[in-house]
VEXVEXLO-565781 format. One record per residue (C-alpha): x, y, z; residue in three letters. Coordinates in nm, 3 decimals. Layout:
<recs>
X / Y / Z / r
X / Y / Z / ala
...
</recs>
This chain:
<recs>
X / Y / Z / r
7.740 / 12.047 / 5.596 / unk
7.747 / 11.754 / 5.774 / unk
8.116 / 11.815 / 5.899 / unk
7.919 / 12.147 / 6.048 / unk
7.648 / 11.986 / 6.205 / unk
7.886 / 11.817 / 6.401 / unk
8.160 / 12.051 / 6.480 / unk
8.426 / 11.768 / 6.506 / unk
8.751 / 11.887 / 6.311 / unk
9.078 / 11.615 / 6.276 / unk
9.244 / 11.611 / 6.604 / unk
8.968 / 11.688 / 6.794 / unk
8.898 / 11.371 / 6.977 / unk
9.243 / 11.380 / 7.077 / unk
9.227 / 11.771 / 7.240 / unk
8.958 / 11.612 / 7.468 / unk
9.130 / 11.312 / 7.567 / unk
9.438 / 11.503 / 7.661 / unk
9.274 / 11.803 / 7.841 / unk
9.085 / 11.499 / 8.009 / unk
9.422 / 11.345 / 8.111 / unk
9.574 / 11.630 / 8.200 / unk
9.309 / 11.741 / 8.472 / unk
9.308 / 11.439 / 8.621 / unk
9.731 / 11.461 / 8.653 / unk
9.693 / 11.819 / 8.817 / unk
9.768 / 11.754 / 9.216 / unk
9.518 / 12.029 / 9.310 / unk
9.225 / 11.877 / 9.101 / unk
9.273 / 11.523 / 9.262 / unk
9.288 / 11.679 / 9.644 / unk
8.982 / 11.879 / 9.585 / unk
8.762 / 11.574 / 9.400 / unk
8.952 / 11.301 / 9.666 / unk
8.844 / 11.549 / 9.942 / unk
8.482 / 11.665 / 9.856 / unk
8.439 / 11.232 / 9.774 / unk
8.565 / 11.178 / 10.146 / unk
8.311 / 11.400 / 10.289 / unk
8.030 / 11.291 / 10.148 / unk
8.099 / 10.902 / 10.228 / unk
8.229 / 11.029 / 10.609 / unk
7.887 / 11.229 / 10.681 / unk
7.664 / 10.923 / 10.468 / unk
7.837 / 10.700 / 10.718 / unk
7.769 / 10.925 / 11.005 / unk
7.415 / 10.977 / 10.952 / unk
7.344 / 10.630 / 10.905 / unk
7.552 / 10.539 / 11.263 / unk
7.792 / 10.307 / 11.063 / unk
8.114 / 10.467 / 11.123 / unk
8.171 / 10.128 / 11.436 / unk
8.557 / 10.169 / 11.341 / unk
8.541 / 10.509 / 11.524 / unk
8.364 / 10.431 / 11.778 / unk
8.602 / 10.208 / 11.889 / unk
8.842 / 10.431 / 11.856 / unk
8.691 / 10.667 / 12.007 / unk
8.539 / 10.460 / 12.352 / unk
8.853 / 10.300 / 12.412 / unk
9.002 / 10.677 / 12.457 / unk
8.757 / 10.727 / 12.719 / unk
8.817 / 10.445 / 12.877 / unk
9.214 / 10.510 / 12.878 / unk
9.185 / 10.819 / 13.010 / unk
8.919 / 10.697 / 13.299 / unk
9.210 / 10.433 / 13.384 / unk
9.061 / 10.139 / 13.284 / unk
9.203 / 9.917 / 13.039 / unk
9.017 / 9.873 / 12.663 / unk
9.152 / 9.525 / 12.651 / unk
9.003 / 9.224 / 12.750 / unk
8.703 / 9.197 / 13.034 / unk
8.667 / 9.545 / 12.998 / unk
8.556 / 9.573 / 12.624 / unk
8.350 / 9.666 / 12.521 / unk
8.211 / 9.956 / 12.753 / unk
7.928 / 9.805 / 12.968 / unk
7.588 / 9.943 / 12.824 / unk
7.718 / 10.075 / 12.451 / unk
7.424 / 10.069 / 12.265 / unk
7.630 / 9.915 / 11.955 / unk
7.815 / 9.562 / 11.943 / unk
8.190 / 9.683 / 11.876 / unk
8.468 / 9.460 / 11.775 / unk
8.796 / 9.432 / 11.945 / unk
9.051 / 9.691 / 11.979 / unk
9.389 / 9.605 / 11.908 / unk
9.650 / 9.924 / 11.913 / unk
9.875 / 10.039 / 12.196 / unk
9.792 / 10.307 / 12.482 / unk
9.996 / 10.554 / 12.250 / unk
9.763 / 10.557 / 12.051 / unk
9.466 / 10.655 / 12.279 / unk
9.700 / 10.984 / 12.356 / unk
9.708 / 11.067 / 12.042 / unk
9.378 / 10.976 / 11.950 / unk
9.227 / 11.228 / 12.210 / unk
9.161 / 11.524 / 12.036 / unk
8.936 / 11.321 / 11.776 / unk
8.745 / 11.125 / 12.053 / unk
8.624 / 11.400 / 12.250 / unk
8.516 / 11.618 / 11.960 / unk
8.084 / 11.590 / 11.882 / unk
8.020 / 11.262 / 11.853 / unk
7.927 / 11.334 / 11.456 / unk
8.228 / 11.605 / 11.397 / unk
8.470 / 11.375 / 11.502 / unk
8.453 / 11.070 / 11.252 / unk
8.472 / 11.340 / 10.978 / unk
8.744 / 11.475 / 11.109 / unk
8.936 / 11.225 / 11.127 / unk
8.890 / 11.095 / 10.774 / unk
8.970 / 11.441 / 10.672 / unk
9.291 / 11.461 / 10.831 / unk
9.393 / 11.085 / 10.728 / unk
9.319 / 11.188 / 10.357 / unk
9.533 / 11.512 / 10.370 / unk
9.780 / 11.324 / 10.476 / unk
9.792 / 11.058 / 10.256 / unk
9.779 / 11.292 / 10.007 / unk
10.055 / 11.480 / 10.146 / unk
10.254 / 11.186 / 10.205 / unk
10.250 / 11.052 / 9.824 / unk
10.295 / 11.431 / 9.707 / unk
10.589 / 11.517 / 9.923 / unk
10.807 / 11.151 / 9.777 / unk
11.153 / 11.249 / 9.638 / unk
11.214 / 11.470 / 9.316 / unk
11.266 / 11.101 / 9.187 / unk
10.923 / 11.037 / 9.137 / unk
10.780 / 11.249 / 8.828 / unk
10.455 / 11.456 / 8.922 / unk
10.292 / 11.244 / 8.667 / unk
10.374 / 10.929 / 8.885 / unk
10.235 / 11.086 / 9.174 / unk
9.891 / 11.157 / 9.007 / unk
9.881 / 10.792 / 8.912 / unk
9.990 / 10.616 / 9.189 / unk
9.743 / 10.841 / 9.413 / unk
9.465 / 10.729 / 9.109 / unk
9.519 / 10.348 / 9.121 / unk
9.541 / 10.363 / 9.508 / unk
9.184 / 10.614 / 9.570 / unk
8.926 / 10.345 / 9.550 / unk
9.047 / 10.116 / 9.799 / unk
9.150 / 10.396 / 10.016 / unk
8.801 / 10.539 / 10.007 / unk
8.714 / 10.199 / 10.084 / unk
8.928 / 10.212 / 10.407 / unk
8.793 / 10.536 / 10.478 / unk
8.441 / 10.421 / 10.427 / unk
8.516 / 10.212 / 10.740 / unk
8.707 / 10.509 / 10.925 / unk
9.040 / 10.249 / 10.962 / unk
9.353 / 10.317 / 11.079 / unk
9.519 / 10.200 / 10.782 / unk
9.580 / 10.507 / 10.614 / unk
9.772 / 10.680 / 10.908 / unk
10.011 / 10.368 / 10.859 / unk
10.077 / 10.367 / 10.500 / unk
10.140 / 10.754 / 10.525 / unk
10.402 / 10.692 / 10.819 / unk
10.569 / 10.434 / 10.612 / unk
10.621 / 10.714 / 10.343 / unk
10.657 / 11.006 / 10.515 / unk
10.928 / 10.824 / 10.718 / unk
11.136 / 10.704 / 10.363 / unk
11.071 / 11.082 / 10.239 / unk
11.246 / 11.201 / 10.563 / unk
11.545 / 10.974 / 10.523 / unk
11.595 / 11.003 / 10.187 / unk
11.631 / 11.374 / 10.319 / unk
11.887 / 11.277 / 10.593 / unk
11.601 / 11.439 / 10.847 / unk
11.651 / 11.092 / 11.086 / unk
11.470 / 11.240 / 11.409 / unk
11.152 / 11.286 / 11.224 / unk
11.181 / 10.955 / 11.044 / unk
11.262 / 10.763 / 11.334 / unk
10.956 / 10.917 / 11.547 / unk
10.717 / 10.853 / 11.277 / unk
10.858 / 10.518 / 11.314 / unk
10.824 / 10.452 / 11.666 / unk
10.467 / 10.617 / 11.638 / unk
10.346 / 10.358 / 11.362 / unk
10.508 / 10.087 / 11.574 / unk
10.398 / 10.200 / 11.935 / unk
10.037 / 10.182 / 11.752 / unk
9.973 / 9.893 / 11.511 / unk
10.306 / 9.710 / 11.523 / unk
10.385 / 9.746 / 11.162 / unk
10.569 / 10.017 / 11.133 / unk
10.844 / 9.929 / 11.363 / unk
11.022 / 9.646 / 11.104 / unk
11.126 / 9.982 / 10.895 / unk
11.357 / 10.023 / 11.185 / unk
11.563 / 9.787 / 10.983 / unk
11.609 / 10.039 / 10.724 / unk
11.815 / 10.291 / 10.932 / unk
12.104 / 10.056 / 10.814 / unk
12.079 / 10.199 / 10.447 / unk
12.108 / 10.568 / 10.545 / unk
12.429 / 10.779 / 10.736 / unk
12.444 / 10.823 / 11.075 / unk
12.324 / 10.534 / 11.167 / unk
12.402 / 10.463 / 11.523 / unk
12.252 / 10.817 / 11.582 / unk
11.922 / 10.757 / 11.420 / unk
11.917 / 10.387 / 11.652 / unk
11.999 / 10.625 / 11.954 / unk
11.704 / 10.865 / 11.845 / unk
11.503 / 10.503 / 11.832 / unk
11.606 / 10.390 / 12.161 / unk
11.521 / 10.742 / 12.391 / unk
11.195 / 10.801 / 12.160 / unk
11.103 / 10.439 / 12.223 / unk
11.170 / 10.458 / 12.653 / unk
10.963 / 10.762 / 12.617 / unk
10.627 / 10.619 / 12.403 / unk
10.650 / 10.296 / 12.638 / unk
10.658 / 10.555 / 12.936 / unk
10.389 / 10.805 / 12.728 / unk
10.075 / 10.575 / 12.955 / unk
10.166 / 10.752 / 13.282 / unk
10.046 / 11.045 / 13.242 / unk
9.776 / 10.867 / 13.332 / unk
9.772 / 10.599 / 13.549 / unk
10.073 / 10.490 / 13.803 / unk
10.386 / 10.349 / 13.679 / unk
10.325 / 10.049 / 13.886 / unk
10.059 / 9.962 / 13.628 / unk
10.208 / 9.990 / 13.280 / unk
10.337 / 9.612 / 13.286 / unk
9.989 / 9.442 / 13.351 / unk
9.878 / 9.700 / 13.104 / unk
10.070 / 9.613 / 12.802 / unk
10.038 / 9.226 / 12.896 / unk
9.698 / 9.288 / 12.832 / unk
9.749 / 9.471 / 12.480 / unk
9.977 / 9.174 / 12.402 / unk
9.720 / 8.946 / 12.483 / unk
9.474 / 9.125 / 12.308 / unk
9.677 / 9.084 / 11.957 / unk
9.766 / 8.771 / 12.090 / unk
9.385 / 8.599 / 12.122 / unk
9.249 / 8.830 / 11.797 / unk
9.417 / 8.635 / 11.503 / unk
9.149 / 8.320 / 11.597 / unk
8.834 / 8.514 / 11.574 / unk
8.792 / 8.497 / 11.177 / unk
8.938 / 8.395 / 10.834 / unk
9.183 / 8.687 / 10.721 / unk
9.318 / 8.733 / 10.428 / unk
9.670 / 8.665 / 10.395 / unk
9.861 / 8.402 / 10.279 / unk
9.817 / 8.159 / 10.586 / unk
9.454 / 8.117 / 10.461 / unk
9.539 / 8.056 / 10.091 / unk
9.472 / 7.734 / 9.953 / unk
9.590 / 7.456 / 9.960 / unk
9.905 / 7.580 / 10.132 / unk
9.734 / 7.521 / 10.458 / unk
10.042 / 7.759 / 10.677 / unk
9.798 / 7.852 / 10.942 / unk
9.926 / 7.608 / 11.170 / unk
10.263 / 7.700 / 11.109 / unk
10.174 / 8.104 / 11.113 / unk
10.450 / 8.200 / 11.373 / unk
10.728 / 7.980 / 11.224 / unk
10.657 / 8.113 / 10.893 / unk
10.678 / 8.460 / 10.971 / unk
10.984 / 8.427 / 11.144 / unk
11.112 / 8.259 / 10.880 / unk
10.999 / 8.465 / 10.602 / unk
11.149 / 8.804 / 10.828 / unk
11.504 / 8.613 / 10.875 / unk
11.505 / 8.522 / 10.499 / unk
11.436 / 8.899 / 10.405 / unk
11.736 / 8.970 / 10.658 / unk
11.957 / 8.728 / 10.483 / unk
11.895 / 8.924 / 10.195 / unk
11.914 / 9.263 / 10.288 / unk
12.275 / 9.177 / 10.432 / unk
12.369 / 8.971 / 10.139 / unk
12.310 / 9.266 / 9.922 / unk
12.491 / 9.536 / 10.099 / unk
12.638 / 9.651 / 9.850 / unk
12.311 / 9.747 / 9.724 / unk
12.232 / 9.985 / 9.977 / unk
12.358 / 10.307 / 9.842 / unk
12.112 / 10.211 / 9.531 / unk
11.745 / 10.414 / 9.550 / unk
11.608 / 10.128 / 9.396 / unk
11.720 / 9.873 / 9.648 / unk
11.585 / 10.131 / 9.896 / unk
11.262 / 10.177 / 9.747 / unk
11.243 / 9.779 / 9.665 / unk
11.282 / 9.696 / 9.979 / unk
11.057 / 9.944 / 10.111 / unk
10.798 / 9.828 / 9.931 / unk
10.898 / 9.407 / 10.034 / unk
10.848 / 9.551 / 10.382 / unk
10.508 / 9.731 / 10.378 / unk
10.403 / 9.376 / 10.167 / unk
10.566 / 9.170 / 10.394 / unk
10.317 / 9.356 / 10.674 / unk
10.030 / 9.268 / 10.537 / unk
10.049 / 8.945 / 10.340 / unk
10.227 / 8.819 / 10.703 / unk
10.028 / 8.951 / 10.931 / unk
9.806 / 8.783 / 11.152 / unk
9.486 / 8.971 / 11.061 / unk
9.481 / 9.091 / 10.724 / unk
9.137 / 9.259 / 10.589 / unk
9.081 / 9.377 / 10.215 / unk
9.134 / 9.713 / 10.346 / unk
9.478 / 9.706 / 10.471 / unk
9.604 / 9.640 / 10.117 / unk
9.660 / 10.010 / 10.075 / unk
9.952 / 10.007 / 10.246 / unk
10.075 / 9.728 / 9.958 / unk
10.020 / 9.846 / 9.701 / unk
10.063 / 10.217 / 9.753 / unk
10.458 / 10.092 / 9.808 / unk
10.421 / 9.827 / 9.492 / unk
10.326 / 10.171 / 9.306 / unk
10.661 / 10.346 / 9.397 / unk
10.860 / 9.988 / 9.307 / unk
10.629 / 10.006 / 8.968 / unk
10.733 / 10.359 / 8.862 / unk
11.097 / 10.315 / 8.917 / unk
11.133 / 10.010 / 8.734 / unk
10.897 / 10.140 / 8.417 / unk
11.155 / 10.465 / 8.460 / unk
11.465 / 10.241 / 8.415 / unk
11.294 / 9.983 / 8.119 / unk
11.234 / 9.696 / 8.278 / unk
10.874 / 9.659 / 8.312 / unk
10.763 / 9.364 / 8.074 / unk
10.448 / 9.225 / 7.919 / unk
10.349 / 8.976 / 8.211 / unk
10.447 / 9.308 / 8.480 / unk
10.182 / 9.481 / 8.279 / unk
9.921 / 9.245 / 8.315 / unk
10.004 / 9.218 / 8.667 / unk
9.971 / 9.610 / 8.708 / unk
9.610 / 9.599 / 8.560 / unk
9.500 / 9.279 / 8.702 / unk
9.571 / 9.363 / 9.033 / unk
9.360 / 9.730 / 8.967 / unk
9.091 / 9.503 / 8.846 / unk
9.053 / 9.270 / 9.146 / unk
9.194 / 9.424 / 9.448 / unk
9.115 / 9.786 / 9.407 / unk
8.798 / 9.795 / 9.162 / unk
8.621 / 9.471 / 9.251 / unk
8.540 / 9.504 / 9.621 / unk
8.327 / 9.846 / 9.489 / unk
7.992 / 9.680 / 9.475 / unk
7.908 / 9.934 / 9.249 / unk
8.110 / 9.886 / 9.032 / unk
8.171 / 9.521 / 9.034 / unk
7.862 / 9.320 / 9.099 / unk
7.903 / 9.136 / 9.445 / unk
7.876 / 8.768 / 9.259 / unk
8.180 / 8.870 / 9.033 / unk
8.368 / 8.929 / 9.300 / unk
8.311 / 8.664 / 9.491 / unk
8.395 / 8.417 / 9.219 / unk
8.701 / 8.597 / 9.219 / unk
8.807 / 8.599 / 9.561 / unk
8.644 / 8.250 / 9.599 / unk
8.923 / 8.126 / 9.403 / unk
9.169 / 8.383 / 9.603 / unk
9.293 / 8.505 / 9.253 / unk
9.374 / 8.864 / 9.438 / unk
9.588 / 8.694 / 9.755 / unk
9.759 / 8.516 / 9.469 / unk
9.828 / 8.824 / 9.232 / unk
9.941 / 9.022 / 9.540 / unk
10.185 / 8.753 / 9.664 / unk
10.328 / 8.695 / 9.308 / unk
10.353 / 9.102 / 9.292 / unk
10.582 / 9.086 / 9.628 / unk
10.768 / 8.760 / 9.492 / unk
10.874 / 8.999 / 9.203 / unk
10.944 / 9.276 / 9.420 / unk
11.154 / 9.031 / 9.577 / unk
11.349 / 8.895 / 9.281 / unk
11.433 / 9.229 / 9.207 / unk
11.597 / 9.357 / 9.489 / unk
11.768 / 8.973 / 9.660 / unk
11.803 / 8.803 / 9.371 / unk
11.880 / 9.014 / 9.038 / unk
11.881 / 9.398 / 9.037 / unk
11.842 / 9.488 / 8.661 / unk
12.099 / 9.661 / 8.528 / unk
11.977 / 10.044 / 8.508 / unk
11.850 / 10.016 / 8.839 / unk
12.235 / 9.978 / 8.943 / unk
12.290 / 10.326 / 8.876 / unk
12.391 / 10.476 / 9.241 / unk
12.253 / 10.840 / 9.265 / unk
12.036 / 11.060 / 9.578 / unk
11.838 / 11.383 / 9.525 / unk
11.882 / 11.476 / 9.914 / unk
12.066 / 11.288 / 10.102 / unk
12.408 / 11.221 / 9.947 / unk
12.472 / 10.871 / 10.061 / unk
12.868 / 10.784 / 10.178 / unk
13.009 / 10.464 / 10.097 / unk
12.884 / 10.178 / 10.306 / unk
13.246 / 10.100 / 10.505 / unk
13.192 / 10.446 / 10.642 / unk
12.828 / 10.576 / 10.648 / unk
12.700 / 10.392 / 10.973 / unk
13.046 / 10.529 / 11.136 / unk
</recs>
């Protein structure tokens, strides 16, 4: 009777759990919940006038496209109603940013998050057959709060971690054109993207994908005059640089020249030279290596870390791009048996403090800030790219040394940049 009153039967528990699991590792259930989430923080944002991100974004269009520069003396617009911070990204970007700036002033921010969501979806969905459909789901999972946390802010972030893996999808596919565009686009816009130029040297026909990099990049550093006279583009990108160039000094950023007590801030430009020439060392050290799709993906994943923890103005938000990479590097080594205990720990500590914490509600703000008072999260991220690092320079484990490609059969190295 009292089995009845209950309805439970043995197994039951279980049933639930797994139809549980197994709706949140359909695809189609996570777009529509990711996208219908998006919404509602884009038009609570917009209502409220806090979307400032696009704004700028949006006002330093106009001004491109009036002819006067969004850098320096000139920003922000004379007589905006709202204080705006800098803007940092190349003229390319205000061409491409058009269409979303002169939308309605309260269609366009939802747009935009919209289309950056889709996307990123599409981006993580579309990876090579190597990654399982389960790995997918769960690496779009551990990433969605701190995206919607970028998105909550209407940052530009997104667009760059999806060109970082739209453009290893492509050449993992042997399409270089479309890799090396979405290249040049990420790097014509925020800088990062353009160190995964370096990775053309892992993939066939490589002096044609560096001649595909050389006419696409004459023709973004050319895209600015359709607008203004050709005269003009040199003081205009002195400005840009100058921009990027005065920004790093306006705040503390969070990246490893502001973790204690290392005290590299001074030392910021030497470091990240260094740091780039030692990751060269190793890339050429291992070339061997190259033909492996874990030394791709490793490395992939040391580059979009190496863009944020080395940057010069690093926010909580622009850890997507990390860790969505870390994720890939994560999957492939679980896949092969060489995840351990402390990698583990590492997996769910970092879930804990980067991507759950900053979610005020879900963390309270004083647990958080006892957290990142003691920088525990710019130290887990920088031991998770050490690792990466170890990994891929220093010892490959063994069944990661097994040489295969889905889609782009890959020559041996004497002859596959001939």
């Amino acid at each position: 009777m009292e089995q009845g009153m209950l309805n439970t039967r043995p197994g039951t528990e279980g049933s639930v759990w797994r139809r549980i699991g197994a709706f949140f590792l359909n695809p189609r259930n996570l777009y529509v919940i990711g996208l219908l989430l998006v919404l509602a923080l884009s038009v609570s944002e917009v209502t409220r006038g806090r979307h400032k991100n696009f704004m700028i974004f949006a006002e330093s269009t106009k001004l491109f496209w009036q002819q006067v520069s969004p850098y320096g003396a000139n920003w922000p617009p004379a007589g905006f109603p709202v204080r705006l911070d800098y803007f940092l990204y190349g003229p390319l970007f205000n061409i491409l940013f058009a269409p979303f700036a002169y939308l309605p002033a309260w269609l366009g921010p939802i747009v935009w998050n919209v289309f950056n969501f889709t996307l990123w979806f599409a981006a993580i969905f579309t990876l090579p057959g190597k990654f399982t459909r389960e790995e997918k789901c769960k690496s779009f999972l551990f990433t969605f709060l701190i995206l919607a946390c970028t998105q909550l802010s209407f940052q530009y972030n997104v667009a760059v971690g999806y060109m970082f893996l739209f453009a290893y999808s492509l050449l993992e596919r042997d399409k270089g054109f479309w890799a090396v565009l979405l290249i040049m686009v990420s790097g014509f816009t925020k800088i990062y993207g353009i160190f995964q130029l370096a990775m053309l040297l892992f993939y066939p026909h490589f002096w044609r994908n560096v001649g595909y990099a050389v006419l696409i990049g004459a023709a973004f550093l050319l895209a600015p005059a359709v607008n203004m006279p050709l005269a003009e583009l040199p003081d205009y990108y002195g400005q840009w640089v100058g921009a990027l160039t005065e920004h790093p000094d306006t705040r503390t950023w969070m990246n490893v020249f502001y973790l204690r007590p290392l005290g590299l801030l001074p030392y910021r430009t030497y470091v990240q030279i260094g740091v780039l020439a030692l990751l060269a060392v190793g890339v050429l050290a291992n070339w061997r290596s190259w033909r492996l799709p874990f030394f791709r993906i490793a490395c992939l994943a040391i580059l979009m870390g190496y863009v944020i923890l080395f940057s010069n103005s690093s926010e909580g938000h622009t850890y997507v791009i990390m860790l969505i990479s870390y994720q890939m590097w994560y999957w492939t080594m679980r896949r092969g048996g060489e995840i351990r205990l402390a990698d583990k720990i590492a997996y769910w500590a970092t879930f804990v403090i980067v991507v759950v914490m900053p979610v005020d509600v879900l963390c309270p703000p004083k647990v958080m800030q006892l957290f990142y008072g003691w920088q525990l999260n710019l130290w887990l991220l920088l031991a998770l790219w050490l690792r990466m690092c170890w990994t891929a320079f220093i010892r490959i484990p063994e069944p990661m040394k097994k040489s295969y490609s889905e889609f782009a059969p890959i020559r041996s190295v004497q002859v596959q940049n001939d």
